[in-house]
TORMIVO-272446 format. One line per field, with one value per atom (N, C-alpha, C, O): residue number from 1; x, y, z. Coordinates in steps of 0.1 Angstrom, whole numbers, plus 5000, padded with zeros to 4 digits. Layout:
<sites>
fidren	(NUM_...)
u	(X_...)
v	(Y_...)
w	(Z_...)
</sites>
This chain:
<sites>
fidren	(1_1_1_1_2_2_2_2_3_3_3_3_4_4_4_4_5_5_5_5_6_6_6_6_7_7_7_7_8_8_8_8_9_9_9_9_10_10_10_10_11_11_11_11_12_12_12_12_13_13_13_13_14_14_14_14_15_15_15_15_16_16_16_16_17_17_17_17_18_18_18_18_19_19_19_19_20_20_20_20_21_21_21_21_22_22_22_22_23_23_23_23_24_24_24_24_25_25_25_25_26_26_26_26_27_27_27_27_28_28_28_28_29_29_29_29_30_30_30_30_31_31_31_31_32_32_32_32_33_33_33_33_34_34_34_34_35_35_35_35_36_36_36_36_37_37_37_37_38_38_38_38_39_39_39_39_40_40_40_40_41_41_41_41_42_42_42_42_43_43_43_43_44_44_44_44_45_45_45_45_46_46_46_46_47_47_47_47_48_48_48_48_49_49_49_49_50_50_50_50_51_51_51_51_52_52_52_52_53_53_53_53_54_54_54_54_55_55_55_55_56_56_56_56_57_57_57_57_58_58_58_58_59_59_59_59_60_60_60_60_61_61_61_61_62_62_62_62_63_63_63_63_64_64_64_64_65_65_65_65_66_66_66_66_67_67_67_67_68_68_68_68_69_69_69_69_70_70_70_70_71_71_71_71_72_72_72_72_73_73_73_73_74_74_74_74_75_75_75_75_76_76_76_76_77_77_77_77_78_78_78_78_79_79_79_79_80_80_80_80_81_81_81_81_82_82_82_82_83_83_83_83_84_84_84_84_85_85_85_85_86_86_86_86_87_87_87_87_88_88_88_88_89_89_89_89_90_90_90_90_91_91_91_91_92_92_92_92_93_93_93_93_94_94_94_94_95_95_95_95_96_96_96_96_97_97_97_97_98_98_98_98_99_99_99_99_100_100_100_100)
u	(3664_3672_3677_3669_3689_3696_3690_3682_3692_3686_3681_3680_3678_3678_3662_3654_3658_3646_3641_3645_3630_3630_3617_3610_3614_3600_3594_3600_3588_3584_3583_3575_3587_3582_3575_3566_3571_3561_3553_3557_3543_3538_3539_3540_3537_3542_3529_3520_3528_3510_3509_3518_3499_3497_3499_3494_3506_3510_3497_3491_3490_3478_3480_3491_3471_3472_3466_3469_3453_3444_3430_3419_3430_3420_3417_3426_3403_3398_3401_3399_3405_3407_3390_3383_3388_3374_3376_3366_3388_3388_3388_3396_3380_3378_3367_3356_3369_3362_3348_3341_3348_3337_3325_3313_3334_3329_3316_3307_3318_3306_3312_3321_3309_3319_3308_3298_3309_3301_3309_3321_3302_3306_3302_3293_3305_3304_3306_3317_3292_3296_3294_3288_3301_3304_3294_3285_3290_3276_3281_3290_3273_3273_3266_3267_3260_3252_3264_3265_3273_3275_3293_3301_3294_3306_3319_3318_3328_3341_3340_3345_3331_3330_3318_3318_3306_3301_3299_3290_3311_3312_3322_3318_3333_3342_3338_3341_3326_3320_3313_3319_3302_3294_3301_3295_3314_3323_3327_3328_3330_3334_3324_3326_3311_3303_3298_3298_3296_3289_3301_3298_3313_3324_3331_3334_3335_3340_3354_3361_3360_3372_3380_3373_3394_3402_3395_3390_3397_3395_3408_3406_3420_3425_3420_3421_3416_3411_3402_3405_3388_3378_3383_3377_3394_3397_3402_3398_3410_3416_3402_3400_3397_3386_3371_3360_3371_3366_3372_3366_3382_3388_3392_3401_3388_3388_3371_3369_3364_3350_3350_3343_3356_3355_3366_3362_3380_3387_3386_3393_3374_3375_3364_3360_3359_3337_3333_3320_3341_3333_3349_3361_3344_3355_3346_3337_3354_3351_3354_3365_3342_3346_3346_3351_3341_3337_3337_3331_3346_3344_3337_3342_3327_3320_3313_3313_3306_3293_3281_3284_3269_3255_3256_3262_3249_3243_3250_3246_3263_3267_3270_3271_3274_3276_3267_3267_3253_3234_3239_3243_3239_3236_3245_3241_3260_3268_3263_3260_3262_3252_3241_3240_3230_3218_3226_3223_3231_3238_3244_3242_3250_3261_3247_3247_3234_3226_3220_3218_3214_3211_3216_3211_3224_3231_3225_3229_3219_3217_3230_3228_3238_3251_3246_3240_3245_3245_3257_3268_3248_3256_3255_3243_3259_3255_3263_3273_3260_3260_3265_3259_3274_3279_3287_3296_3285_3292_3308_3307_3322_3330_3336_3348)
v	(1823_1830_1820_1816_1817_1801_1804_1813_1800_1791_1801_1797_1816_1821_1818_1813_1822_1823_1832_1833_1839_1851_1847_1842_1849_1857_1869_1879_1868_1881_1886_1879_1893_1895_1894_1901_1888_1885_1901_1910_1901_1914_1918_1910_1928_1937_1940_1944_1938_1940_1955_1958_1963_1973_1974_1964_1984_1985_1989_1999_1984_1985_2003_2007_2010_2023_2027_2036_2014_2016_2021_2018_2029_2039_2034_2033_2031_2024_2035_2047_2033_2042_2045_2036_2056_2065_2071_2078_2075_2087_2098_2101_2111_2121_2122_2119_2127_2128_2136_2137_2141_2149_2143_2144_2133_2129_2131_2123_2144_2152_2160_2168_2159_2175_2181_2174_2190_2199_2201_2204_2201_2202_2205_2198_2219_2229_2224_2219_2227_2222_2238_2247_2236_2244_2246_2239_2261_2259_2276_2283_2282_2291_2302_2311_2306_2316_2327_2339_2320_2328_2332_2326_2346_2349_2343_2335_2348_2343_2352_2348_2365_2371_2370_2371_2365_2359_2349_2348_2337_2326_2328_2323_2333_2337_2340_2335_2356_2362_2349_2345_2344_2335_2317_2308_2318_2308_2314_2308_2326_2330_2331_2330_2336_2341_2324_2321_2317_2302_2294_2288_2296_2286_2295_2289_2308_2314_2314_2319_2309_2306_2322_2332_2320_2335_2337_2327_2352_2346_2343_2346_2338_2331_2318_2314_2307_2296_2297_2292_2306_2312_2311_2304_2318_2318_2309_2305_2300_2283_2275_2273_2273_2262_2272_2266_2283_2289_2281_2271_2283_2280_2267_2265_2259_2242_2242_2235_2247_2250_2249_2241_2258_2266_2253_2248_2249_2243_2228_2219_2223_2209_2204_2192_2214_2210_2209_2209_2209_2210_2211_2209_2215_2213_2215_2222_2207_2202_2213_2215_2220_2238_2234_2243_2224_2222_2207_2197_2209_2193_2196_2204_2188_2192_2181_2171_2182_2172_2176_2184_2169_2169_2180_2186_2187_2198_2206_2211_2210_2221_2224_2236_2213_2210_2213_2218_2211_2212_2228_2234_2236_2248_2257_2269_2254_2256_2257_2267_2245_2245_2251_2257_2248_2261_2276_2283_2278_2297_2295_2304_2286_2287_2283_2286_2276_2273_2284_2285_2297_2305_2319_2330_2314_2323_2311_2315_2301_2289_2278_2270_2278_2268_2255_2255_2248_2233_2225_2222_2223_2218_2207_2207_2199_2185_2186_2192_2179_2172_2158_2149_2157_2138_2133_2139_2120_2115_2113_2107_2115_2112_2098_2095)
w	(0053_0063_0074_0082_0075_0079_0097_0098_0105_0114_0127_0139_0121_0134_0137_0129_0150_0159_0167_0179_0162_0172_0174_0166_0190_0194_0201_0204_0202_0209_0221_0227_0227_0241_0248_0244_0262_0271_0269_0261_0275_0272_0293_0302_0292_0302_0309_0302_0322_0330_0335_0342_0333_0337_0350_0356_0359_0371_0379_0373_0392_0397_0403_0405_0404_0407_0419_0427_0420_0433_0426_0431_0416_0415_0404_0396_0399_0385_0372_0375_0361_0352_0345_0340_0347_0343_0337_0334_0329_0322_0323_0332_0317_0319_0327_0323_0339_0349_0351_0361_0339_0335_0327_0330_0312_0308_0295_0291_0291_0283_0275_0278_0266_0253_0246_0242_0246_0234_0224_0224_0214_0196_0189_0184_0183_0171_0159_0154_0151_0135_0128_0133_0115_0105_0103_0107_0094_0088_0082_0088_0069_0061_0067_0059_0077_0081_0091_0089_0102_0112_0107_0101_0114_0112_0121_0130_0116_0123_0140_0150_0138_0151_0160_0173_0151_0158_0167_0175_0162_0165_0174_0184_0176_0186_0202_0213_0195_0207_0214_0224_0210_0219_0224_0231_0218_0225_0239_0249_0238_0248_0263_0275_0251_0263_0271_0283_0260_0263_0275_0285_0269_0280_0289_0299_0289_0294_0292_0301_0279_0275_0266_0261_0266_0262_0248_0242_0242_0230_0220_0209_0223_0218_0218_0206_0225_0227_0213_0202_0215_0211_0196_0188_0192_0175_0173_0162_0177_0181_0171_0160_0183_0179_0169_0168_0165_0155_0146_0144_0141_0131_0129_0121_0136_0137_0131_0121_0135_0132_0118_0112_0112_0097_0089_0079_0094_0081_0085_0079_0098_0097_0097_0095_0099_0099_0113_0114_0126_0137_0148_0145_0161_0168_0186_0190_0192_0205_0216_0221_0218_0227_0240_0247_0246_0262_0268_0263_0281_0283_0300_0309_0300_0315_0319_0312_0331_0334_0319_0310_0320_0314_0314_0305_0330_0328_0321_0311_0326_0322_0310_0305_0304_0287_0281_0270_0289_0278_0280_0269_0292_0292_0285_0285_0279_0271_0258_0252_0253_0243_0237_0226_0250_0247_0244_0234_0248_0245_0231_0224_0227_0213_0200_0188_0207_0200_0194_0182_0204_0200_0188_0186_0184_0172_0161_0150_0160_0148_0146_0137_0152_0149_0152_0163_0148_0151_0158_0154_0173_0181_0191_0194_0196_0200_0213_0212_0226_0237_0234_0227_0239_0244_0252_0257_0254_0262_0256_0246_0259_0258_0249_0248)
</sites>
């Protein structure tokens, strides 16, 4: 390819903001896995009752549950994510607490 020369561009510095990037300020998700025992209504109802979310949200992430194998119903501190949790636990769903 006769004599051209390219390179690449300097790379571009993140603009300072003041405020350190943390992310989600919460930091914690709760996560619903699939499993053969519970229904599409029971899993709905106790999303709702557990996060306090519509139940459109509620059939949303049901059905992330059911065609993906799990889906991410709550983003909060510790506590309130464990006590989310404990409620969705008691129907048998297997469900997990973590850090972001």
């Amino acid at each position: 390819m006769g004599g051209l020369s390219m390179s690449l561009p300097a790379a571009i510095p993140r603009p300072e903001t003041g405020a350190p990037d943390t992310g989600n300020a919460f930091g914690w998700i709760v996560t619903v896995y699939n499993n053969e025992h519970n229904t599409y209504d029971e899993v709905i109802h106790i999303l709702i009752v557990a996060t306090g979310c519509s139940p459109e949200e509620a059939e949303i992430e049901t059905w992330e549950i059911d065609h993906l194998g799990k889906s991410v119903v709550h983003h909060g501190q510790m506590d309130e994510c464990e006590g989310v949790a404990a409620v969705i636990a008691q129907i048998g769903i297997d469900v997990r607490v973590s850090q972001e």
